[in-house]
C-alpha positions in Angstrom: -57.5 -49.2 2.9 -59.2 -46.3 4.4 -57.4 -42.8 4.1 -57.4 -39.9 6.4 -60.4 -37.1 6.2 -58.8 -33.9 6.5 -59.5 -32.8 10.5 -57.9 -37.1 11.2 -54.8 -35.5 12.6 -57.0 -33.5 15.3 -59.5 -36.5 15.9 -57.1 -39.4 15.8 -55.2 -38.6 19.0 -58.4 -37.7 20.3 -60.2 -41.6 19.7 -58.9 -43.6 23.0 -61.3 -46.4 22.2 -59.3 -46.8 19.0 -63.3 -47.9 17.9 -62.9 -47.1 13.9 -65.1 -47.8 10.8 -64.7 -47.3 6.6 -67.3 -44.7 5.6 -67.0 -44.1 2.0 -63.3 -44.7 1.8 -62.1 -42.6 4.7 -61.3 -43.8 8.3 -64.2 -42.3 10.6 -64.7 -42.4 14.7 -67.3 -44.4 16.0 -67.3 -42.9 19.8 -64.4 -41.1 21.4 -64.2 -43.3 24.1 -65.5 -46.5 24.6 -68.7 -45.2 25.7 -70.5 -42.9 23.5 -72.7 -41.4 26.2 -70.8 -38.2 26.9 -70.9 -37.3 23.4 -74.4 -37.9 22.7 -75.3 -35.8 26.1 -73.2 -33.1 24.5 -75.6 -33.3 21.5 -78.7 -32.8 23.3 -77.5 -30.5 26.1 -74.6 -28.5 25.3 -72.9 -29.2 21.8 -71.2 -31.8 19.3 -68.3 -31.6 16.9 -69.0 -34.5 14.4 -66.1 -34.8 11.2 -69.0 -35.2 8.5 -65.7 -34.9 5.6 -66.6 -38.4 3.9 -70.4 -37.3 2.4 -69.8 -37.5 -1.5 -69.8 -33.9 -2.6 -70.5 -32.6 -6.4 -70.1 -29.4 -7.7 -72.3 -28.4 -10.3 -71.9 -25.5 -12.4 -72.9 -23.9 -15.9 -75.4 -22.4 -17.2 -78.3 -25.3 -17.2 -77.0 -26.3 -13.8 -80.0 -25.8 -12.1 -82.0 -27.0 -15.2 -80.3 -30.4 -14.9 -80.4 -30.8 -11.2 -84.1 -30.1 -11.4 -84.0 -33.2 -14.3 -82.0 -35.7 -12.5 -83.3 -35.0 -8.9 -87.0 -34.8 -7.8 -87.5 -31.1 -6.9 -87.0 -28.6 -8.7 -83.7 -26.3 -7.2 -84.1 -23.7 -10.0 -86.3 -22.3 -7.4 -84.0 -22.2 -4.2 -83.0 -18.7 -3.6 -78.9 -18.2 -3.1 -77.4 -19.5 -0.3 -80.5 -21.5 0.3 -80.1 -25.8 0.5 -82.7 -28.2 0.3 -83.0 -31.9 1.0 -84.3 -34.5 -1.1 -83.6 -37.5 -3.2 -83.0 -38.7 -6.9 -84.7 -41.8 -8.3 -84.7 -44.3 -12.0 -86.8 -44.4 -14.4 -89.0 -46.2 -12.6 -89.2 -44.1 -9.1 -87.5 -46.0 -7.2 -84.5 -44.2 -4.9 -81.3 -44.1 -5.5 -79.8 -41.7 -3.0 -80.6 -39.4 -0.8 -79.4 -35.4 0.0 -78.6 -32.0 0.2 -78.6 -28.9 -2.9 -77.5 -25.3 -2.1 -77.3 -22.9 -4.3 -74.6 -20.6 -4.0 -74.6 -18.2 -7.3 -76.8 -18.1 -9.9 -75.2 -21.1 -11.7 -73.4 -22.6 -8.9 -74.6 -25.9 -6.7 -73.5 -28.0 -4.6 -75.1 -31.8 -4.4 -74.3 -33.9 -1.4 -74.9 -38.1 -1.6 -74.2 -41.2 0.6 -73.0 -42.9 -2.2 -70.5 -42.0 -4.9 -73.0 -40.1 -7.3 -70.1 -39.3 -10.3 -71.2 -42.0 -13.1 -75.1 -41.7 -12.4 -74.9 -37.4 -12.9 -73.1 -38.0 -16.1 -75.4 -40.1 -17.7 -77.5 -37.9 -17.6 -75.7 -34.8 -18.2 -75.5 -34.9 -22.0 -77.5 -32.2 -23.7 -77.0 -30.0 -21.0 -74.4 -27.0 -20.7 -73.0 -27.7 -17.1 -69.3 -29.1 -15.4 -69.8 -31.6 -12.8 -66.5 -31.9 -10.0 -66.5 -34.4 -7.4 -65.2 -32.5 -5.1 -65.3 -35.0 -2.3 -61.8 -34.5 -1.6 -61.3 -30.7 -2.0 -63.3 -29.9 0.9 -63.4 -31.0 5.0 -67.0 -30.8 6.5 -68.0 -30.7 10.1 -71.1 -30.6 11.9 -71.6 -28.5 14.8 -74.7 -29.5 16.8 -76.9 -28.9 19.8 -78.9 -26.2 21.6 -75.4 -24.4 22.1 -74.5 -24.5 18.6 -75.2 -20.7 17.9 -73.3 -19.8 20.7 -70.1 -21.6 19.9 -70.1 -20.5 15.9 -70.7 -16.6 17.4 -67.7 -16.9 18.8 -65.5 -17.6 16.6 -67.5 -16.5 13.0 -68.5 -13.4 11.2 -71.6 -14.9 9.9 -75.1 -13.4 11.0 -76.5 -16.3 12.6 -79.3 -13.9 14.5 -80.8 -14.0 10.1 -79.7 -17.1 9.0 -82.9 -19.5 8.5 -83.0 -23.2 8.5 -81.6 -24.5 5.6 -80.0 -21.3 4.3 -76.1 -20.3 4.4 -73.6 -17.9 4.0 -69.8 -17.5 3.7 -68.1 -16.5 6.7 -64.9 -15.8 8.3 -64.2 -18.4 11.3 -60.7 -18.3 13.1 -59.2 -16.5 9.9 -60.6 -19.3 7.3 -62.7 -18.7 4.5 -65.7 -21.1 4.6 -69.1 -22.0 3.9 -72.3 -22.1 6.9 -75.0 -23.6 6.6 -77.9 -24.0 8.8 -78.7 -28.1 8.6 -77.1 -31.4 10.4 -78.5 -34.6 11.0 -79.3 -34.9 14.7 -82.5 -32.8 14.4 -81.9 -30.2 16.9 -80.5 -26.8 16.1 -77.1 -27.3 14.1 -75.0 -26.0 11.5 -72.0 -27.6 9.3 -69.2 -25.7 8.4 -67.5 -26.5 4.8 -63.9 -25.5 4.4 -61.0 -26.3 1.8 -59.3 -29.2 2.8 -56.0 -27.7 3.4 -57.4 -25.1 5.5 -59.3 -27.6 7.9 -57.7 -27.8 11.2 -57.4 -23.8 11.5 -61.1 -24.5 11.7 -61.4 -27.7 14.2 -59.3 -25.6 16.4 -60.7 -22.4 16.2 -64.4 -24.1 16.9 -62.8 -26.7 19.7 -61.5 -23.3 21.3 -64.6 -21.3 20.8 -66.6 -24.4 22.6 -64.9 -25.0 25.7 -66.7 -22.5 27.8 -70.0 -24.0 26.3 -69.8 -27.8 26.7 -68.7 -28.5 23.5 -67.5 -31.9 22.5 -65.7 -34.0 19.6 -68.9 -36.4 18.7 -68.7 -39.4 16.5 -71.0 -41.6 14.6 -72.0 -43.7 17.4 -73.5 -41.0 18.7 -75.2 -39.0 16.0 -76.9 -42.3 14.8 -78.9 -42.1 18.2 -79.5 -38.6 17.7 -80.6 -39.4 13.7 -83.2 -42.2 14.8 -84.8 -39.7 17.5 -85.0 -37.0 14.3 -86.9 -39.8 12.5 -84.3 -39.4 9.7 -83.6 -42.2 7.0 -80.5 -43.7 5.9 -79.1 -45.4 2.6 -78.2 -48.9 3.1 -80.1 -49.1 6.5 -83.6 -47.6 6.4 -83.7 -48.5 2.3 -81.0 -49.5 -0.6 -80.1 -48.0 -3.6 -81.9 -49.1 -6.2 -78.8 -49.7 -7.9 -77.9 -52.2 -5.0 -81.3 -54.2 -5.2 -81.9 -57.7 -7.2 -85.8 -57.7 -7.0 -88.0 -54.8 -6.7 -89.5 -55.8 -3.3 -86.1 -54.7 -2.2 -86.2 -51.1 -3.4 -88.2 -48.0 -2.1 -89.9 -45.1 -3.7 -89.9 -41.7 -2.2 -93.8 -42.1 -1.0 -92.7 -45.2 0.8 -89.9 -43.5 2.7 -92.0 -40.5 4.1 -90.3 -38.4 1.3 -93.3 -37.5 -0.7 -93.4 -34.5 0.9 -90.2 -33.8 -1.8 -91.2 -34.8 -4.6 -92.4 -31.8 -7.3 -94.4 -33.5 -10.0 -96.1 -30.9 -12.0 -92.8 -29.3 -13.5 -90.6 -29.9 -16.4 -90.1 -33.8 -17.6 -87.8 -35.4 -14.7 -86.1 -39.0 -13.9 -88.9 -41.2 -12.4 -91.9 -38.7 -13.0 -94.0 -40.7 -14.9 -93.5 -43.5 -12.2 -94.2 -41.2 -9.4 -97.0 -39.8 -10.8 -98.8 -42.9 -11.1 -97.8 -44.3 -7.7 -99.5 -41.1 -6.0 -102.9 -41.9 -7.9 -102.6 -44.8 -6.5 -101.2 -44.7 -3.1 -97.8 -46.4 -1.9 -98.5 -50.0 -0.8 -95.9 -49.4 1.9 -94.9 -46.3 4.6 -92.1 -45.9 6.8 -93.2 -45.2 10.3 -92.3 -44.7 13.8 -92.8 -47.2 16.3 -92.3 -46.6 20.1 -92.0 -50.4 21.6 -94.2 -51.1 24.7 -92.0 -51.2 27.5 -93.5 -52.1 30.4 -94.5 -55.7 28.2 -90.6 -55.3 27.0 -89.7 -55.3 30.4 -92.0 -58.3 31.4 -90.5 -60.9 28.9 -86.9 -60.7 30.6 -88.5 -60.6 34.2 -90.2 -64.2 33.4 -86.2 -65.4 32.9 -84.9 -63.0 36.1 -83.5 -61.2 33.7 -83.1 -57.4 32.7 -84.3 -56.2 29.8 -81.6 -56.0 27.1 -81.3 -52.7 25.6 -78.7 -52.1 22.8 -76.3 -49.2 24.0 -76.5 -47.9 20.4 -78.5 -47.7 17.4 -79.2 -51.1 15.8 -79.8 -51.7 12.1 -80.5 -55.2 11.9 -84.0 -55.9 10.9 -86.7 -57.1 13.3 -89.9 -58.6 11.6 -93.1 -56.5 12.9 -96.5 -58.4 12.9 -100.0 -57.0 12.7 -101.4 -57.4 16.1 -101.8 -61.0 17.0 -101.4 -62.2 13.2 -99.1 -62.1 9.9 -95.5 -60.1 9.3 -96.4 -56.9 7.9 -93.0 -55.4 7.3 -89.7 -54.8 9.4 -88.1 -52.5 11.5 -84.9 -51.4 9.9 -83.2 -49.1 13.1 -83.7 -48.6 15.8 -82.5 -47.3 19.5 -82.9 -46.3 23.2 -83.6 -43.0 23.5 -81.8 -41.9 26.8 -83.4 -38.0 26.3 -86.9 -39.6 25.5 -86.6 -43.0 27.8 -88.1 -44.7 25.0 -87.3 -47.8 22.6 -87.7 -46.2 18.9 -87.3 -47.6 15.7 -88.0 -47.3 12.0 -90.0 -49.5 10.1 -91.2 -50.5 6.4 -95.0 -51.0 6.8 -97.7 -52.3 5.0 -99.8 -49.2 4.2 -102.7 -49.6 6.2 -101.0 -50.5 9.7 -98.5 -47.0 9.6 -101.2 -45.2 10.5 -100.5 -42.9 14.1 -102.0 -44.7 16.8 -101.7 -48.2 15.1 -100.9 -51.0 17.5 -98.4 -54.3 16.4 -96.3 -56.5 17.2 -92.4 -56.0 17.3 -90.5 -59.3 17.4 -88.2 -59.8 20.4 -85.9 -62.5 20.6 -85.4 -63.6 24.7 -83.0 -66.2 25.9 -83.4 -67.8 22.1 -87.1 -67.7 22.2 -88.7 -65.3 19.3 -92.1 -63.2 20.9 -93.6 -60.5 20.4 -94.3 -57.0 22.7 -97.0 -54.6 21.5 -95.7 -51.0 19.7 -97.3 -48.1 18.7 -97.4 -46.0 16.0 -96.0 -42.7 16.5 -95.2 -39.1 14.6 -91.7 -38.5 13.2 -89.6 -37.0 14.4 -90.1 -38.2 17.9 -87.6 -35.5 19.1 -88.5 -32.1 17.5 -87.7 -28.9 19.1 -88.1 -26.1 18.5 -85.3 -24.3 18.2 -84.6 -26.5 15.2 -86.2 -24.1 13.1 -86.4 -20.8 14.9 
């Protein structure tokens, strides 16, 4: 049974669809109300309070913590500078991904690793022979994620922290509403963001003191519905939906390497002796036999297909994740499409997909399987750059 996060008694009252899922062992909101439009137009116009407290969080500390992140991950974080985070991913022996995340560095010795999936067992097998303490501190600390182009605004409001300095993907500690926490400079919706970390039994000074801060801004309790659009616009992955955990996989066809994901860009191979080097060494000689790409589905052909049955087209209201076989153009399957969604900011059908190689290049044109009053066709879809939503005050 799922258990509370600690900001539930400020969301719960809050959730009049009474629309709830299980992620990672706590009960999460999937829209507010029974339409998650007003919080995703709060993301991309004003600003979104999402309760992010379920991530698996590790703390890693001693003096070979860095050294043993750096083994068991595929960068190396020795070289992040304090109060700097990074994202990437951790793989087997044989390069194939396990999990994705997030490392800051907050002292010399002290880190923080952030996972989809619980993350305790894997660290510690490979922790021996290194002088570090690992804490799941999953529990010990509420997270929230404060996004949209108003974000600044609201956090200068309420917090002490120099926001006017702080640079993507760096954070500092901060007074907020008379609570100690931790901001950083990173989200998931790919537009300018933060998330706030706080002690668990200090949490809902903060929700209120950020809820209060907000009003005059626009600011609005999101959910998951929501940010899910908002992740599939950023072009961002997810564990058990874009790929699976090689832990979770029977056959190899079913796992993914970081060069297949569009994580290469990650991966530090010339460096001390890591998990998976060897692997991932060879596979970029080589070249990865599959890419994750963008595809942006054709929609005046889209909208055809229903017309021939006097029908509208049927657009999901939210971000699917049920996979949609994608053919080379007028010919064989060449991979899937993992997620997807309607873009209302972009007025355009997106989704993800696992691609043979030579057909994920920009500009490439296939087929994307549609299923219309039970009959299985196909509408062209192109190719595009990730992220298809990328501005910039992201990063400025």
């Amino acid at each position: 049974m799922p258990i509370p996060t600690p900001f539930h008694e400020r969301t719960a009252p809050l959730c009049t669809s009474l629309r709830w899922k299980e992620w990672a062992g706590y009960y999460a909101v999937c829209s507010f109300d029974t339409s998650h439009e007003r919080e995703y137009y709060a993301l991309r116009h004003a600003a979104g309070l999402i309760d992010v407290s379920p991530l698996f969080k590790y703390e890693v500390t001693g003096p070979d913590a860095g050294a043993f992140l750096a083994h068991v991950t595929v960068k190396d974080v020795r070289k992040l500078a304090v109060g700097q985070s990074t994202y990437l991913c951790w793989c087997d022996d044989r390069g194939f991904v396990v999990d994705d995340g997030t490392v800051t560095r907050f002292e010399g010795d002290v880190y923080r690793l952030t996972a989809a999936e619980p993350s305790w067992a894997w660290l510690l097998r490979y922790a021996r022979g290194f002088d570090v303490e690992i804490e799941d501190s999953s529990g010990r600390i509420g997270a929230l994620s404060l996004q949209g182009p108003f974000a600044r605004r609201v956090l200068a409001d309420c917090c002490d922290a120099d926001l006017a300095q702080m640079k993507f993907f760096c954070g500092q500690r901060a007074d907020l509403g008379g609570t100690s926490v931790w901001v950083s400079r990173t989200g998931y919706t790919g537009d300018l963001g933060y998330e706030v970390w706080a002690a668990a039994d200090q949490a809902l000074p903060v929700w209120d003191a950020l809820i209060d801060a907000g009003r005059p801004h626009g600011l609005e309790p999101a959910a998951l519905d929501a940010m899910d659009i908002t992740r599939v616009e950023a072009g961002f992955i997810m564990n058990g939906v874009d790929y699976f955990s090689a832990h979770h996989c029977m056959i190899d066809a079913q796992k993914s390497t970081p060069y297949e994901l569009g994580l290469g860009w990650t991966v530090q191979l010339e460096r001390d002796p890591f998990v998976g080097q060897a692997a991932l060494q060879a596979e970029k000689r080589r070249g990865p036999s599959r890419k994750l790409a963008g595809l942006v589905v054709d929609w005046d052909e889209y909208e055809a297909m229903f017309n021939e049955h006097d029908l509208p087209p049927d657009v999901c209201s939210h971000a699917w994740r049920d996979g949609v076989p994608v053919y080379a153009k007028g010919g064989r399957q060449i991979g899937k499409a993992t997620s997807g969604a309607w873009s209302p900011l972009l007025k355009q059908n997106l989704a993800l997909a696992d691609l043979e190689a030579e057909f994920a290049a920009v500009g490439t044109k296939v087929d994307f399987e549609v299923t219309v009053e039970y009959e299985r066709r196909r509408v062209t879809a192109t190719v595009s750059r990730k992220p298809f939503y990328d501005p910039e005050r992201k990063r400025s």
